[in-house]
N, C-alpha and C positions, 0 to 999 in steps of 0.2 A: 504494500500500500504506500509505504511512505517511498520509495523509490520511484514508483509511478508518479507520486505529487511531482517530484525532482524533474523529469522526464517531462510533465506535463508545463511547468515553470520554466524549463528552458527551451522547448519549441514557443510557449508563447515570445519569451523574451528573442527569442532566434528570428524567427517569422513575424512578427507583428509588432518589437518595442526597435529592433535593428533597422528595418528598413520604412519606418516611420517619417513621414517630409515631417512633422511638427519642432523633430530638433535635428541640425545637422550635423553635430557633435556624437559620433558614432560609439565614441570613446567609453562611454558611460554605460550604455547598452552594454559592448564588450566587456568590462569589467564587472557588471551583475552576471555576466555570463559565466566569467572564469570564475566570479564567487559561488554564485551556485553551482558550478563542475566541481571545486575542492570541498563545499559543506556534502556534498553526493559522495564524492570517494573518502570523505574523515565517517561520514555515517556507515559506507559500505568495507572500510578498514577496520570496523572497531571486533577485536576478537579478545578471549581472554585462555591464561596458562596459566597451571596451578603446577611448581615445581617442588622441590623437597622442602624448601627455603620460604617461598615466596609466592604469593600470586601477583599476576601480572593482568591491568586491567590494558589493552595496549590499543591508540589510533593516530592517525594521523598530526603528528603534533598537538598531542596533549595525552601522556602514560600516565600510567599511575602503580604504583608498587607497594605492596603491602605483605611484609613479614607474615609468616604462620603464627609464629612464636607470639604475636600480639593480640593475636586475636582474640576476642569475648564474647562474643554474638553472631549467631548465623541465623538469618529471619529473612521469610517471606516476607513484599510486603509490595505495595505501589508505590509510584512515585506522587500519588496525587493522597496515600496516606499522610505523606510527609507531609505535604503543604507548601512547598516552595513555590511560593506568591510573588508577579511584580518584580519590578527590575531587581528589586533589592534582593528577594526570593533565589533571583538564578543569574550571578554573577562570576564574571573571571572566565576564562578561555579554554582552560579544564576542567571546566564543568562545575565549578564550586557552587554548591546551593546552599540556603539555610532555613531551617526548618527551625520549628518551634517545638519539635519533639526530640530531635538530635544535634539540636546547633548547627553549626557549620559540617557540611561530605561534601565530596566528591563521586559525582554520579559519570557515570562512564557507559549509558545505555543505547540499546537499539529499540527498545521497547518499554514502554510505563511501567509495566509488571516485572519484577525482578528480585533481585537477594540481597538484601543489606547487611554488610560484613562491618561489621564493628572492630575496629582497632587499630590501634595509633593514632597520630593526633588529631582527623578526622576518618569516619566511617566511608565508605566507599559503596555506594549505590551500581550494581553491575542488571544486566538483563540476558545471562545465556540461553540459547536455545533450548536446551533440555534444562530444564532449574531444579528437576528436585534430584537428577539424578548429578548433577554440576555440584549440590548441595551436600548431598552423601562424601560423594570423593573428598571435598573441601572438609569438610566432617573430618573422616577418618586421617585426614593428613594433618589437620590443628588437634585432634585428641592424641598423636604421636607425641606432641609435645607437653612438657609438663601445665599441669592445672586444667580447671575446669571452666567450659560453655557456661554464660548463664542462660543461654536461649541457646540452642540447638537443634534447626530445622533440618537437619542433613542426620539426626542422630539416627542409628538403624532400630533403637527403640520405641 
């Protein structure tokens, strides 16, 4: 869906804001063009990797890396639970948002529905493809490390 918007935002801007007589400054066209081609490949970049160490939320100029070892919460949840409202809501270039339930994350999604991983000195909002079974893996590789979940969506109990 949201690729087809993209798709659909750049033949209008291609075919109908380009070759427009009402301004003859082409310039301007072209650069909502090449912006919306790079927000298109940062949306269609964004993947995530859970190694011994680390998860990695990873796109297009803007990563994010979060230790296992810090981890405290693994939870379902939306991004419209959070709340991130308003310019103020959803600021910064990597995604930083702030909610009035978790303060200040970083959200790293392709989709509203996703996992919010607690830990370090903000939480990290991700949306993989399979979530609960992304959730488990994540699970069993943060319970290798010492201490305990206090929410544990991934838990195999």
């Amino acid at each position: 869906m949201t690729v087809g918007v993209y798709v659909v935002i750049l033949l209008l801007l291609y075919f109908v804001v380009v070759p427009s007589p009402i301004d003859s400054n082409h310039y301007l066209a072209y650069l909502l063009v090449a912006g919306t081609l790079f927000f298109l490949l940062r949306y269609l970049s964004t993947f995530y990797v859970i190694d011994d160490t680390h998860l990695t939320a990873w796109r297009i100029l803007g990563p994010r890396r979060m230790a296992l070892q810090e981890v405290r919460k693994i939870e379902f949840t939306a991004l419209r639970d959070l709340s991130p409202t308003g310019f103020f809501g959803a600021w910064g270039y990597r995604g930083r948002m702030w909610s009035p339930y978790v303060a200040s994350f970083d959200a790293i999604y392709t989709d509203p529905i996703g996992i919010l991983v607690t830990g370090g000195m903000h939480p990290l909002f991700i949306s993989p493809r399979e979530r609960e079974r992304f959730a488990r893996e994540l699970s069993r590789r943060v319970r290798s490390f010492p201490g305990n979940l206090s929410v544990d969506a991934g838990a195999p109990w």
